[in-house]
C-alpha positions in Angstrom: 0.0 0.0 0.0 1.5 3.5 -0.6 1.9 5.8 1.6 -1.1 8.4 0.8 -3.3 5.5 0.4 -2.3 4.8 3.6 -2.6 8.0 4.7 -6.4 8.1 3.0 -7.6 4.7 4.8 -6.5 6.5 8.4 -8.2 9.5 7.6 -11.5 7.8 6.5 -10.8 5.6 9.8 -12.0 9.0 11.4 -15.3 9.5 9.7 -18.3 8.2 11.1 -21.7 7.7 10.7 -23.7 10.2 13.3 -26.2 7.6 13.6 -24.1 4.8 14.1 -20.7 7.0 16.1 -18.9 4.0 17.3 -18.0 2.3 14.2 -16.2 4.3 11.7 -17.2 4.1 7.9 -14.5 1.5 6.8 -15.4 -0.7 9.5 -19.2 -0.2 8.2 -18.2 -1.5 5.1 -19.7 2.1 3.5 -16.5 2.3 1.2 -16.8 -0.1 -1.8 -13.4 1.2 -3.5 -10.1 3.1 -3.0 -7.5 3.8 -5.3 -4.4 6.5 -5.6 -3.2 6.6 -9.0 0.4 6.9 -9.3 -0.3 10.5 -10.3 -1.8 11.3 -6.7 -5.5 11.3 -7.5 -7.7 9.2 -4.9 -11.1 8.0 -5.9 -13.7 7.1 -3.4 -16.1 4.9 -3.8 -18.8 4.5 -1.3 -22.4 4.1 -0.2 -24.7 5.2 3.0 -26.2 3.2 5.5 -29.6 3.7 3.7 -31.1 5.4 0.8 -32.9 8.0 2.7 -29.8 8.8 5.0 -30.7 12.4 6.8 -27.1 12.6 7.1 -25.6 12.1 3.6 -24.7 15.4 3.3 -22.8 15.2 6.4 -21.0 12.2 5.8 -19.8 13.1 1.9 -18.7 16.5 3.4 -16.5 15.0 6.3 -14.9 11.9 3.7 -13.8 15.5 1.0 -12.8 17.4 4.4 -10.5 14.0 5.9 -8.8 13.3 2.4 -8.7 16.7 0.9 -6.6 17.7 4.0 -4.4 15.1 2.6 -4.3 15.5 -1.0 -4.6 19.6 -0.9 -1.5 20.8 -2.9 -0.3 18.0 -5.0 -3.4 15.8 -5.8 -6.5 14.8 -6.7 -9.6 13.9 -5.2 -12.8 12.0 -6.7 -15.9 10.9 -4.7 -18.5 8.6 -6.3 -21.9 7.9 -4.1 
């Protein structure tokens, strides 16, 4: 694993669900795919807990805010829901 993605799986490690704010959203098994190109860019793949999540907003916002912090300068960043 390289070191950003690395990086990226720790920072998603600290995004969690506000209905469920024990269990991060790894360990929920909300994120289908990761991948760092060689170039830097990180692509996200993931899903909610439901389709009517109230807090979908919330939780796209905070996975762009954790990797973003990492990829800021020299990067990309791609979310897919």
């Amino acid at each position: 694993m390289t070191d950003l993605k690395s990086n990226v799986v720790d920072a998603l490690r600290c995004v969690y669900d506000p209905e469920m704010p024990s269990v991060n959203i790894l360990d929920l098994g909300l994120v289908y795919e990761l991948n760092v190109s060689k170039d830097g860019v990180v692509d996200i793949e993931h899903t909610l807990t439901s389709m009517v999540c109230p807090y979908a907003d919330e939780i796209c916002k905070s996975i762009e805010d954790a990797v973003k912090q990492l990829v800021q300068q020299q990067m990309d960043y791609q979310q897919d829901l």
